[in-house]
VEXTI-219553 format. One line per 10 residues: number of its first residue (from 1); their letters; for each residue x, y, z of C-alpha. Coordinates in steps of 0.2 Angstrom, whole numbers. Example, Ala and Ser with C-alpha at 12.3 -4.5 7.8 and 13.67 -1.06 7.14 Angstrom:
BEGIN
1	as	62/-22/39; 68/-5/36 $
END
This chain:
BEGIN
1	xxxxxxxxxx	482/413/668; 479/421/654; 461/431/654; 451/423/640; 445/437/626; 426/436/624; 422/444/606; 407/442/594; 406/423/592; 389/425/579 $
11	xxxxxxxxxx	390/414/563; 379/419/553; 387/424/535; 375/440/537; 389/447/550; 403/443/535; 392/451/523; 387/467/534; 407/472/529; 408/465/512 $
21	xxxxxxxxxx	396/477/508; 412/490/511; 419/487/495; 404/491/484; 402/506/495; 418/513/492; 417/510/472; 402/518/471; 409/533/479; 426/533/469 $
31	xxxxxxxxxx	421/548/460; 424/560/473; 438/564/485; 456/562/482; 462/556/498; 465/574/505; 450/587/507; 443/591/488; 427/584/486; 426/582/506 $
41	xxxxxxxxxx	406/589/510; 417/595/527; 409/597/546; 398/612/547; 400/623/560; 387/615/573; 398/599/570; 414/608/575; 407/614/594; 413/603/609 $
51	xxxxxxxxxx	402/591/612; 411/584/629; 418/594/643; 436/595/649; 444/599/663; 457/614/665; 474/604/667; 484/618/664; 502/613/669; 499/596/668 $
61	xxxxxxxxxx	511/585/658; 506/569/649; 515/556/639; 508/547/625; 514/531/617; 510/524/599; 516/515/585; 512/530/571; 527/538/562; 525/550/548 $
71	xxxxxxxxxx	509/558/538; 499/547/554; 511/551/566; 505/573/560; 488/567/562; 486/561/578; 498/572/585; 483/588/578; 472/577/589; 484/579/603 $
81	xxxxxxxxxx	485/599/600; 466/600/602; 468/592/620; 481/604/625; 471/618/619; 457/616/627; 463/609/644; 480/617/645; 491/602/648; 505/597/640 $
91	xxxxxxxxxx	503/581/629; 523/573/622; 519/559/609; 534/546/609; 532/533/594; 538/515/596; 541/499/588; 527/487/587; 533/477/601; 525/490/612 $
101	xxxxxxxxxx	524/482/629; 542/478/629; 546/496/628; 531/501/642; 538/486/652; 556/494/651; 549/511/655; 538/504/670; 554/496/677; 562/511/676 $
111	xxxxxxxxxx	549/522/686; 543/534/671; 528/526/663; 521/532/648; 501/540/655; 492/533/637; 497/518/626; 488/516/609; 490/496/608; 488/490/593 $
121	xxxxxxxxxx	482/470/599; 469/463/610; 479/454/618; 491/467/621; 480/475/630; 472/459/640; 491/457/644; 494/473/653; 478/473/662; 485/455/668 $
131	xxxxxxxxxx	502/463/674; 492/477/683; 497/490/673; 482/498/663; 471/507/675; 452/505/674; 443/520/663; 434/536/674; 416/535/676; 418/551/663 $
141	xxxxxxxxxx	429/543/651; 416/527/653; 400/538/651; 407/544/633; 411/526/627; 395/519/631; 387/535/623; 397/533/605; 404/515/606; 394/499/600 $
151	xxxxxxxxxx	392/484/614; 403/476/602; 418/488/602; 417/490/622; 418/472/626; 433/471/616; 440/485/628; 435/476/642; 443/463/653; 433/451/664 $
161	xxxxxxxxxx	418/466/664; 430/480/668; 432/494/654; 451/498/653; 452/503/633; 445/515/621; 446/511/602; 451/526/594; 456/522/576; 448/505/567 $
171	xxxxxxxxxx	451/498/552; 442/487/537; 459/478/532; 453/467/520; 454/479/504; 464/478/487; 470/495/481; 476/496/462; 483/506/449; 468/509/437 $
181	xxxxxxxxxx	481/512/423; 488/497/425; 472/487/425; 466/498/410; 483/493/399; 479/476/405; 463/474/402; 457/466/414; 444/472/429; 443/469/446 $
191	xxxxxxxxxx	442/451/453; 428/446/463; 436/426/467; 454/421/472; 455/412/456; 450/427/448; 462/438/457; 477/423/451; 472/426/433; 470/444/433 $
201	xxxxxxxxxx	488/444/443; 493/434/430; 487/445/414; 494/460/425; 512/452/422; 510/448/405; 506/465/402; 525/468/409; 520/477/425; 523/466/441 $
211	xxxxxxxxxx	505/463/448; 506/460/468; 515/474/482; 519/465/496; 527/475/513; 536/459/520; 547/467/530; 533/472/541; 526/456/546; 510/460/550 $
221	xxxxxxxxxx	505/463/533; 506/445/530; 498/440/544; 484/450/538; 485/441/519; 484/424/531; 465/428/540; 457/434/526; 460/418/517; 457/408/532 $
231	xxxxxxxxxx	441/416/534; 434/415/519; 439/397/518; 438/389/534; 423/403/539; 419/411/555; 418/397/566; 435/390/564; 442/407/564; 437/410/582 $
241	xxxxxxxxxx	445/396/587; 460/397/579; 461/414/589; 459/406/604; 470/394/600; 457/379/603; 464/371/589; 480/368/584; 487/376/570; 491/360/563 $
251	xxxxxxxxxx	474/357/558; 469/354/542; 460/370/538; 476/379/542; 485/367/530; 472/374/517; 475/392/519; 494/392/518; 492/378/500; 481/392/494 $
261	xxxxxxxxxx	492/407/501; 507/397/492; 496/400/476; 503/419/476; 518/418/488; 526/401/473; 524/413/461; 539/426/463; 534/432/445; 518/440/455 $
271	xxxxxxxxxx	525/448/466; 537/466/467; 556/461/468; 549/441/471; 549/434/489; 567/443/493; 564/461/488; 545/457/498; 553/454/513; 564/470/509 $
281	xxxxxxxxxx	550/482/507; 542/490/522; 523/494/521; 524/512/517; 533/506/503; 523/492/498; 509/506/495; 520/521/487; 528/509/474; 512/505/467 $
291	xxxxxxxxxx	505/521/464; 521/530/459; 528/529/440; 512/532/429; 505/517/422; 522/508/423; 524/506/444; 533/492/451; 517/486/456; 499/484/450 $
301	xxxxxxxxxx	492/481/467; 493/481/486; 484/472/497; 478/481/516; 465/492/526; 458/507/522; 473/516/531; 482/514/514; 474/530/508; 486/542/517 $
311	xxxxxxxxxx	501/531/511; 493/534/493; 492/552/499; 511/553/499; 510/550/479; 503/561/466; 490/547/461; 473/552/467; 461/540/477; 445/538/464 $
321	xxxxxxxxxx	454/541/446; 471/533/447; 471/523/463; 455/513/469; 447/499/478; 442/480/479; 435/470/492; 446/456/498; 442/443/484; 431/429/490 $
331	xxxxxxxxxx	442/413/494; 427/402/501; 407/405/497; 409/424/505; 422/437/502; 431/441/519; 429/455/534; 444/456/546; 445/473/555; 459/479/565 $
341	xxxxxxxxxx	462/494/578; 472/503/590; 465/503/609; 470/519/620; 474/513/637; 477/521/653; 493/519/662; 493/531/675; 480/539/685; 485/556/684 $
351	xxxxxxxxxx	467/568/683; 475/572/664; 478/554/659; 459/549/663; 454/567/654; 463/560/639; 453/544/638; 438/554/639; 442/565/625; 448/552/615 $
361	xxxxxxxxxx	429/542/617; 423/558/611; 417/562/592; 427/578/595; 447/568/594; 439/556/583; 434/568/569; 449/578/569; 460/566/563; 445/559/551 $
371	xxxxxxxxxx	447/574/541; 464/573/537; 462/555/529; 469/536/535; 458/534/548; 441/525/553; 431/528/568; 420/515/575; 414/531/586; 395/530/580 $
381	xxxxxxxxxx	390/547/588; 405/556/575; 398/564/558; 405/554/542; 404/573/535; 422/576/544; 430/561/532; 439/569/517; 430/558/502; 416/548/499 $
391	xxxxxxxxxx	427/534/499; 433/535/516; 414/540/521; 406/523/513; 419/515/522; 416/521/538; 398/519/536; 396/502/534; 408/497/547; 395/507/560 $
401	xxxxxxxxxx	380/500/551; 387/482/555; 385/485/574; 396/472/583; 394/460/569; 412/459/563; 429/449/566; 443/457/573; 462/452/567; 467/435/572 $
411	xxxxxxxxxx	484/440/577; 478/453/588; 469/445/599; 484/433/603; 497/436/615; 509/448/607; 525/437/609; 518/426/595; 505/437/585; 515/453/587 $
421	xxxxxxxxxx	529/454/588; 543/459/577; 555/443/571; 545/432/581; 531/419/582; 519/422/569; 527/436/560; 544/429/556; 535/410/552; 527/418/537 $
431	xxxxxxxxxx	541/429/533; 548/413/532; 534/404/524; 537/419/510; 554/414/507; 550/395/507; 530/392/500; 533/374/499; 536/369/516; 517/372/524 $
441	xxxxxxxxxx	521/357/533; 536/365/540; 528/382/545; 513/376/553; 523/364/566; 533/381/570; 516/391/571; 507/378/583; 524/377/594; 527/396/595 $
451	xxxxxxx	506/397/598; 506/384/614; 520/393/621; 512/407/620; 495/404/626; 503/397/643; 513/410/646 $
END
């Protein structure tokens, strides 16, 4: 049976707001920072010193497994460097598709297992813990997560009291990056209401620049769109259970979000190629498109978390002056919070594997990727002086500042056959949904059916 996932149930709209709070931040600091190091205050010396102790491992060979490819792919693979020079073992990174405990499974099965999996859902990692194949942390890889973590971010590395995961990289993923050329040609500013956002989408294509970027190839972006409307509509309560699947996604709130999804997915007009060349764009793409060709992109905007900066990166745009930042607009009374991450698990219990884990609880891996942009850290011990801009800073210190009062991505905290998986379950019903808008009827009967079968597998 599958291992219920306790998160932080609280209800107060304080714990929304907390986050919300984000997007004002990160205006305020748009002035500064371009998404690489100018205007980055920088970590001082005293910051830079070790502040865990490793083991010598030399001749130790480890194998790490996560789903980052290109400029994030560079980044971590700088955190993995560190490792290996200050331990001595030899660290191969090995990206994958999303699907990632298909390919562990295969590898298991196989007798080679990879020694760390960055997973990128809850339930991923509630699943591997059930087929026995994480290994519990170290009581020194332990001692750092309760130093630097929050009881909010262990828990969800946790399994029936047991600490298996470390999350390493976080993210606010209910942001709305835009082309401030296109919004100044438009005229208009930026939206703080879903009908606001429709209007100013729709003022965006009369200005003859296509307003919305949508990566619908990846599926997981749309998910994302899903659970911010969700909830900011049917509000924390419903959202918990609709991750636990204790109602149906039949329900009537469900039926709401999708109508009022449909408002922008109805409209191919609004959206980059329409529904067709969506579902042809991959999410590097989706950001890239918006921020390359002046004030005439294909797109005006792109929704997704603060992890779209080193996508922008890739552009000559700069994060503050051509490219900036709105919270998710508010679809109900409150503006949404989802936040996402990547766990680091154990797979092995090789003396370097648990050596890892450690170094990757510590503020010492977390800041090193921190300064070369993309990336939040819900370690609180790290110093927001290693991010590159006051963006990314503001950011990062509102989601500390809100403690354990957040909600993590719906689809991650389901079993990955049906929240993550590639052409399956949720994924490919809203890819579907994206082609079709009209049929929420349709979707939401494939949604609940894919769900159940899920949940009891």
């Amino acid at each position: 049976m599958r291992t219920t996932l306790r998160t932080s149930t609280r209800t107060a709209r304080t714990a929304v707001l907390a986050l919300a709070a984000v997007g004002a931040l990160t205006l305020a600091g748009c002035g500064g920072g371009d998404g690489g190091k100018d205007g980055a205050a920088g970590p001082t010396k005293e910051a830079d010193r070790p502040t865990v102790q490793l083991p010598k491992l030399t001749g130790q060979k480890l194998q790490v497994v996560a789903v980052w490819t290109g400029p994030e792919q560079q980044a971590f693979t700088k955190v993995l460097d560190e490792f290996e020079k200050r331990t001595g073992a030899e660290v191969a990174y090995v990206p994958t598709q999303d699907a990632m405990l298909n390919y562990i499974g295969t590898k298991i099965a196989g007798g080679s297992p990879p020694d760390v999996a960055m997973l990128q859902q809850v339930g991923a990692l509630h699943q591997a813990v059930e087929r026995t194949w994480a290994k519990p942390l170290a009581p020194e890889a332990k001692a750092q997560l309760t130093k630097n973590y929050s009881p909010g971010w262990q828990e969800l590395g946790a399994v029936d009291g047991t600490q298996y995961g470390v999350y390493f990289k976080a993210a606010n993923k209910s942001l709305i990056w835009y082309n401030s050329a296109v919004f100044d040609n438009a005229g208009v500013s930026e939206p703080k209401t879903w009908k606001e956002f429709l209007s100013t989408a729709e003022t965006i294509s009369a200005s003859g620049v296509t307003p919305v970027s949508i990566g619908g190839a990846d599926g997981w972006t749309l998910t994302d769109w899903f659970e911010n409307i969700y909830l900011s509509q049917a509000g924390p309560e419903k959202y918990d259970q609709l991750a636990r699947h204790e109602i149906k996604w039949t329900d009537p709130s469900v039926t709401q979000a999708l109508t009022t999804l449909a408002e922008l997915f109805g409209k191919p007009n609004l959206i980059a190629g329409g529904a067709q060349g969506a579902l042809q764009t991959e999410f590097p793409a989706s950001v890239t498109q918006t921020f390359t060709g002046g004030d005439q992109p294909k797109a005006g905007m792109v929704f997704e978390g603060d992890f779209v900066s080193i996508n922008i990166g890739q552009t000559e745009a700069k994060i503050g002056t051509d490219a900036k930042v709105f919270p998710f607009p508010a679809v109900g009374a409150e503006p949404p919070v989802v936040t996402g991450g990547d766990v680091a698990v154990a797979l092995t219990e090789k003396p370097a594997t648990q050596a890892l884990m450690t170094f990757l609880a510590s503020p010492d891996a977390a800041r090193i990727w921190a300064g070369e942009g993309g990336f939040i850290s819900p370690n609180k011990s790290m110093d927001v002086a290693a991010y590159p801009n006051d963006v990314q800073r503001d950011i990062a210190k509102a989601l500390i500042s809100a403690g354990d009062d957040f909600r993590f991505d719906m689809s991650d905290q389901m079993p990955q056959s049906f929240g993550g998986t590639p052409g399956k379950g949720e994924w490919k019903a809203l890819q579907d949904f994206l082609k079709n808008p009209k049929d929420v009827a349709g979707i939401q009967a494939r949604l609940e059916a894919d769900a159940a079968k899920a949940f009891k597998s």
